[in-house]
C-alpha positions as CSV (number, residue, x, y, z in Angstrom):
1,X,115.3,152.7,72.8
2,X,113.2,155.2,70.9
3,X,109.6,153.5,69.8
4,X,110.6,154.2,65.9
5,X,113.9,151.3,66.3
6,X,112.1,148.7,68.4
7,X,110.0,145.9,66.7
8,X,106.5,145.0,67.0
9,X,107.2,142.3,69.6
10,X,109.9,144.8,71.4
11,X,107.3,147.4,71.4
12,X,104.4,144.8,72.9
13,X,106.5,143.6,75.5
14,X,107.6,147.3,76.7
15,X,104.0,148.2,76.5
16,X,102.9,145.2,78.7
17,X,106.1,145.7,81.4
18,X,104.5,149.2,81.7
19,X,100.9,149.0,82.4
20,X,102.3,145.5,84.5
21,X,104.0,148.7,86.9
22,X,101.2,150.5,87.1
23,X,99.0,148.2,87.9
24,X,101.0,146.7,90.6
25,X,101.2,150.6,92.2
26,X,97.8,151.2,91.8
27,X,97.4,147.9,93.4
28,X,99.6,148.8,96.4
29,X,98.3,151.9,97.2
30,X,94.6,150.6,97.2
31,X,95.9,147.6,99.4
32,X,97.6,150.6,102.0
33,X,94.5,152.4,101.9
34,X,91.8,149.4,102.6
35,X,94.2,148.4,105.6
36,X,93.9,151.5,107.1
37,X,90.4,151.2,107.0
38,X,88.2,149.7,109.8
39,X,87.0,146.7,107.3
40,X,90.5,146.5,105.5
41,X,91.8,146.0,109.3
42,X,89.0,143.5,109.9
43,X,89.8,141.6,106.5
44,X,93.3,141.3,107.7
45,X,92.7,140.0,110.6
46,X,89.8,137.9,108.8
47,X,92.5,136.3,106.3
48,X,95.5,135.6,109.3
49,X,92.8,133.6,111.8
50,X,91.9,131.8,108.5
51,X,95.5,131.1,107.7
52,X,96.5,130.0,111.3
53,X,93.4,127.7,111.4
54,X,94.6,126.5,108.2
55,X,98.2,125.7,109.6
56,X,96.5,124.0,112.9
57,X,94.2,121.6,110.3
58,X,97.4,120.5,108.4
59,X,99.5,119.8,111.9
60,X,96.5,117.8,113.2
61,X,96.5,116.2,109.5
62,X,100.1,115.5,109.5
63,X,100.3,114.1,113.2
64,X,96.9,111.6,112.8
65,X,98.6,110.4,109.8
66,X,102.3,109.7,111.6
67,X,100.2,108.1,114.4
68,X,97.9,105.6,112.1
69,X,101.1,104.7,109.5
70,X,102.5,104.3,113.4
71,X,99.7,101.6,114.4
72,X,100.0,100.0,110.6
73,X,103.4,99.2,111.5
74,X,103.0,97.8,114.7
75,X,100.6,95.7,113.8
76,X,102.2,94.6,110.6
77,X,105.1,93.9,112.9
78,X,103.2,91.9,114.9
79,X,101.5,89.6,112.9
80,X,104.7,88.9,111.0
81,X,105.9,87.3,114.5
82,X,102.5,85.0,114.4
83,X,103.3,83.7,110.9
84,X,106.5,82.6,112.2
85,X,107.5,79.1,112.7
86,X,107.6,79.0,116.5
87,X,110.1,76.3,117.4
88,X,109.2,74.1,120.5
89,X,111.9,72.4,122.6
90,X,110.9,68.9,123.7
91,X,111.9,68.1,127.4
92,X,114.7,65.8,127.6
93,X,114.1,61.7,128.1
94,X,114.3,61.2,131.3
95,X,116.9,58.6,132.4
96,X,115.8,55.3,133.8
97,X,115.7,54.9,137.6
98,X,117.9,51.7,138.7
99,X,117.3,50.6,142.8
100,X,120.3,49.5,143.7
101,X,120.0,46.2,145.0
102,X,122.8,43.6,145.5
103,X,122.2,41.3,142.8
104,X,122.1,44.7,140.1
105,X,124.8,46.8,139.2
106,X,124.4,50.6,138.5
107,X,125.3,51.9,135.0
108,X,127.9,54.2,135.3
């Protein structure tokens, strides 16, 4: 669309999507040239160790926090089965001993 049938807006946004593209070249080509570069290489390297260190410190995060919600749960477990009622069975009466004699009859 020629500039003279596009609005003001039109002609904003088209200006913008432009300078957006050359930016984003220019930005490329700067980022291809620094890693070539001894310190680009070293800045690479710089920003992966810091990324893998980052990932390590998130594992060790996640895993201390499965293991203490873990222990919570145990324990909550736990003292749910001291609160309970504990029920106790008495021992049974024991039956009275009869001597047999002559004169007394056993119960049958």
């Amino acid at each position: 669309m020629s500039p003279m049938r596009k609005t003001a807006g039109q002609k904003a946004a088209a200006t913008r999507k432009d300078n957006a593209a050359k930016r984003q070249a220019a930005a490329g080509k700067a980022a291809l040239t620094r890693r070539r570069r001894a310190a680009g290489k070293k800045a690479a390297a710089t920003r992966k160790q810091r990324a893998a260190g980052l990932k390590a410190a998130r594992t060790r995060t996640r895993r201390a926090t499965a293991r203490k919600a873990a222990a919570t749960r145990a324990r909550k477990k736990e003292e749910a089965a001291l609160t309970q009622p504990v029920q106790v069975q008495e021992p049974p009466a024991p039956e009275p001993q009869v001597q047999a004699t002559p004169e007394t009859t056993i119960p049958e």
